[in-house]
matplotlib code that plots the C-alpha trace (Angstrom):
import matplotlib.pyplot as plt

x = [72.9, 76.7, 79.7, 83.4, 86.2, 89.8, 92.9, 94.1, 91.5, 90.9, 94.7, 94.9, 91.8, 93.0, 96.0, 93.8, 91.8, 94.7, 96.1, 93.4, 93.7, 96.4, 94.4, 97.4, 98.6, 101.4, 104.9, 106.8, 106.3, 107.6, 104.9, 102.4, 104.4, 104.8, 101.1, 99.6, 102.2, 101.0, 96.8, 97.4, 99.7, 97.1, 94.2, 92.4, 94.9, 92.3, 91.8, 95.3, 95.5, 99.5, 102.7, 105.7, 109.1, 112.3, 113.9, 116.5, 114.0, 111.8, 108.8, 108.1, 105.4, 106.1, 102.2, 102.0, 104.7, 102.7, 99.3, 101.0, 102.2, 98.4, 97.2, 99.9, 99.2, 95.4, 95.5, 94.4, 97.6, 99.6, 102.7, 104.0, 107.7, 107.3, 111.5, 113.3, 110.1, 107.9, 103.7, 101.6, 97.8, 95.2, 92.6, 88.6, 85.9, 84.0, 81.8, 84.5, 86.1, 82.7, 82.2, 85.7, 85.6, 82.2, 83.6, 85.8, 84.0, 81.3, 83.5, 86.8, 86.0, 88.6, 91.2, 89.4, 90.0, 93.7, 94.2, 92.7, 95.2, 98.8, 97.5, 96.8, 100.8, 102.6, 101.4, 102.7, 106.4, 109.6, 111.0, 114.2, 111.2, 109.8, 112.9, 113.9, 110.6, 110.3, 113.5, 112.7, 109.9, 110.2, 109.0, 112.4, 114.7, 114.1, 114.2, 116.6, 117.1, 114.6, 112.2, 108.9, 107.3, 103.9, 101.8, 98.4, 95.5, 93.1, 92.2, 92.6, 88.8, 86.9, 82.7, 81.3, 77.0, 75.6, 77.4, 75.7, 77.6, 77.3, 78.8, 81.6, 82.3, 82.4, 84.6, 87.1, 87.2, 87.9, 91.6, 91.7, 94.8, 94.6, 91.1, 91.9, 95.2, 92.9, 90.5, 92.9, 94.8, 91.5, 90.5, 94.1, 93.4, 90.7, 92.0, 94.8, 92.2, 92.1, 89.1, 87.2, 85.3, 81.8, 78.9, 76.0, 73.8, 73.9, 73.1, 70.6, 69.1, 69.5, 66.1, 64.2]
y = [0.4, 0.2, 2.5, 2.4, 3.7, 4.0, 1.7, 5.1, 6.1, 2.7, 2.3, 5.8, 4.6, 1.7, 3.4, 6.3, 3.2, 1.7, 4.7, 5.2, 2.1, 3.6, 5.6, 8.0, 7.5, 5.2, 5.3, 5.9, 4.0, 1.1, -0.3, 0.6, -1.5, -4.2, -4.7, -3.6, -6.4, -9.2, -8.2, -8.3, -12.2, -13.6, -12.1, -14.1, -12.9, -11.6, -8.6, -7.8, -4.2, -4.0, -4.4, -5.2, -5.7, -7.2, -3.7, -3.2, -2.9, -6.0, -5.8, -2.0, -1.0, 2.0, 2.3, 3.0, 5.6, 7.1, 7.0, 8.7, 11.4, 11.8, 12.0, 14.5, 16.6, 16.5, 16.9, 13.1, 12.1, 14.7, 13.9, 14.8, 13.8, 12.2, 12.8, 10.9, 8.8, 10.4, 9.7, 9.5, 10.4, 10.4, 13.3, 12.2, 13.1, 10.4, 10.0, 10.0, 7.1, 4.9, 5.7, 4.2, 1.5, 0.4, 0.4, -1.9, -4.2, -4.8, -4.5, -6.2, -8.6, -10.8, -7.8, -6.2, -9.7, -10.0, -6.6, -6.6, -10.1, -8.1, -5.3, -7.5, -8.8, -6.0, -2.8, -1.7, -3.6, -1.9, -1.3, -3.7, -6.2, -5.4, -5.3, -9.0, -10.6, -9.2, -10.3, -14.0, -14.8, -16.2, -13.4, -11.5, -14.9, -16.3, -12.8, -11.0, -7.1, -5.4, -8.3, -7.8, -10.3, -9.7, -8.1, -6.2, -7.3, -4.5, -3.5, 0.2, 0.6, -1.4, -1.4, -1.9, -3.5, -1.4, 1.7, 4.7, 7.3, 9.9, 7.6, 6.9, 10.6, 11.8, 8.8, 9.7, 13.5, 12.5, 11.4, 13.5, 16.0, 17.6, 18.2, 19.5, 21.6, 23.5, 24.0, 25.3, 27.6, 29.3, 30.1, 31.2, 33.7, 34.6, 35.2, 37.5, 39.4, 43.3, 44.1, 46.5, 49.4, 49.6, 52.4, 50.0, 52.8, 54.1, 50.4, 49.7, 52.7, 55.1, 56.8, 55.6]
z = [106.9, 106.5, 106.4, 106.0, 107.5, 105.9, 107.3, 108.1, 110.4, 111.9, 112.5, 114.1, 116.2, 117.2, 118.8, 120.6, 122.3, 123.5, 125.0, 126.4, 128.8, 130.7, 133.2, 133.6, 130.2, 129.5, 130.1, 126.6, 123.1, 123.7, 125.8, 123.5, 120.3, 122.4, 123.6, 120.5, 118.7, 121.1, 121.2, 116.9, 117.4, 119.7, 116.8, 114.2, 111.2, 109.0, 111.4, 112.5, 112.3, 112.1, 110.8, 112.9, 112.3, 114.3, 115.7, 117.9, 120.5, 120.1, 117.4, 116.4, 113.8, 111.4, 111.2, 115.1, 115.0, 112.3, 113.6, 117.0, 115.0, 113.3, 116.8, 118.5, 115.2, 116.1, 119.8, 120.6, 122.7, 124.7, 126.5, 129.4, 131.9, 134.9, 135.6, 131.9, 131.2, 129.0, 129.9, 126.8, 127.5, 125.7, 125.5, 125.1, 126.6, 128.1, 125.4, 122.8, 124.7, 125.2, 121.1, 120.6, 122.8, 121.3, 117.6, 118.7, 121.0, 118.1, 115.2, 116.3, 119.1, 118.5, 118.7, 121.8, 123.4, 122.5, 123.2, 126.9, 127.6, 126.4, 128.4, 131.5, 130.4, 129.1, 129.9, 133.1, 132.9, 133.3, 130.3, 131.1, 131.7, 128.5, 126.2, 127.8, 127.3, 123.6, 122.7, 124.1, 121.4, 118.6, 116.2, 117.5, 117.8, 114.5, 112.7, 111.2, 111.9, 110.1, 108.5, 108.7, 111.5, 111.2, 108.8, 108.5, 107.0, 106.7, 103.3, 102.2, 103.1, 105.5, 105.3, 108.3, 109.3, 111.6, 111.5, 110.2, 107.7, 110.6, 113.0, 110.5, 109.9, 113.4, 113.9, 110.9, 112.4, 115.8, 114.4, 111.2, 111.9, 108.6, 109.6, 113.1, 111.7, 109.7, 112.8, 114.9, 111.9, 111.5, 114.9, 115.5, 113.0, 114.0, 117.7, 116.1, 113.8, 114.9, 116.3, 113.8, 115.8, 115.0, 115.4, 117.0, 117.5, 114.1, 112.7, 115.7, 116.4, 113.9, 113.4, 116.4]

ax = plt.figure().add_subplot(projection="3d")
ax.plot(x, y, z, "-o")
ax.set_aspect("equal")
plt.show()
């Protein structure tokens, strides 16, 4: 039994599970780059799930900032302003997050390994801390502005042993925002449909 996902899908789930390791979500995007950059440099290359360039910042991905926006537009992350800094959380329900954390402890062990040591290192730095220490390695000092550092090797659709074509749907909808625009566009409508007054006796009791 085997079932793919898209890069799409597994790149937008691979952000929600990382989110997902801040209990109280994490403070701003540019904690989540940088530990997401370092668990994909300490990962066996054929499974790095990123790409990175040098950015004014440190090491920033293009495919992050786009999988965040998949998942705002879905209702996966929510943010929220603790003062200036801005706390992104993510929304699952328990089950959603032992589904996702599963996927990836079968399916990309190496990852989940790299991941779980830049998050022991990076994720609750100061930002100060964080722009220093990403500055010092040598993916950002023998870069040039704007080169790509590190690249992703996941094909455009990845099969996966094991994983049932259920499981792989349910998965794909969890992060799908056209799928969860539509949702919420139809039951908006139908919240702002009038309500249309019927004769319930007539239909139920008419002639008893």
């Amino acid at each position: 039994m085997a079932a793919c996902l898209t890069r799409e899908s597994i790149e937008s789930l691979a952000v929600l599970r990382a989110i997902s390791e801040w209990q109280t979500g994490a403070f701003g995007p540019l904690r989540i780059h940088k530990t997401l950059f370092f668990a994909d440099k300490g990962n066996d290359l054929d499974w790095t799930l990123f790409t990175f360039k040098r950015w004014y910042l440190g090491q920033y991905s293009d495919t992050i900032a786009a999988a965040m926006n998949r998942l705002r537009n879905c209702g996966r992350i929510r943010s929220a302003y603790d003062g200036p800094s801005e706390r992104i959380r993510a929304v699952l329900s328990p089950v959603e997050r032992g589904r996702l954390r599963a996927l990836f402890a079968t399916h990309f062990s190496k990852w989940t390994r790299g991941f779980k040591t830049a998050f022991s290192e990076w994720a609750y730095l100061t930002n100060d801390q964080i722009v220093r220490k990403a500055h010092d390695d040598p993916s950002y000092t023998i870069s040039k502005h704007g080169e790509i550092i590190l690249e992703s090797r996941l094909p455009e659709l990845v099969e996966f042993s094991d994983l049932s074509d259920d499981e792989a749907e349910s998965l794909t909808d969890m992060v799908d925002d056209r799928l969860q625009t539509e949702i919420a566009s139809r039951l908006a409508r139908a919240v702002n449909r009038k309500v249309r007054a019927e004769d319930w006796k007539h239909i139920y009791f008419d002639g008893v």
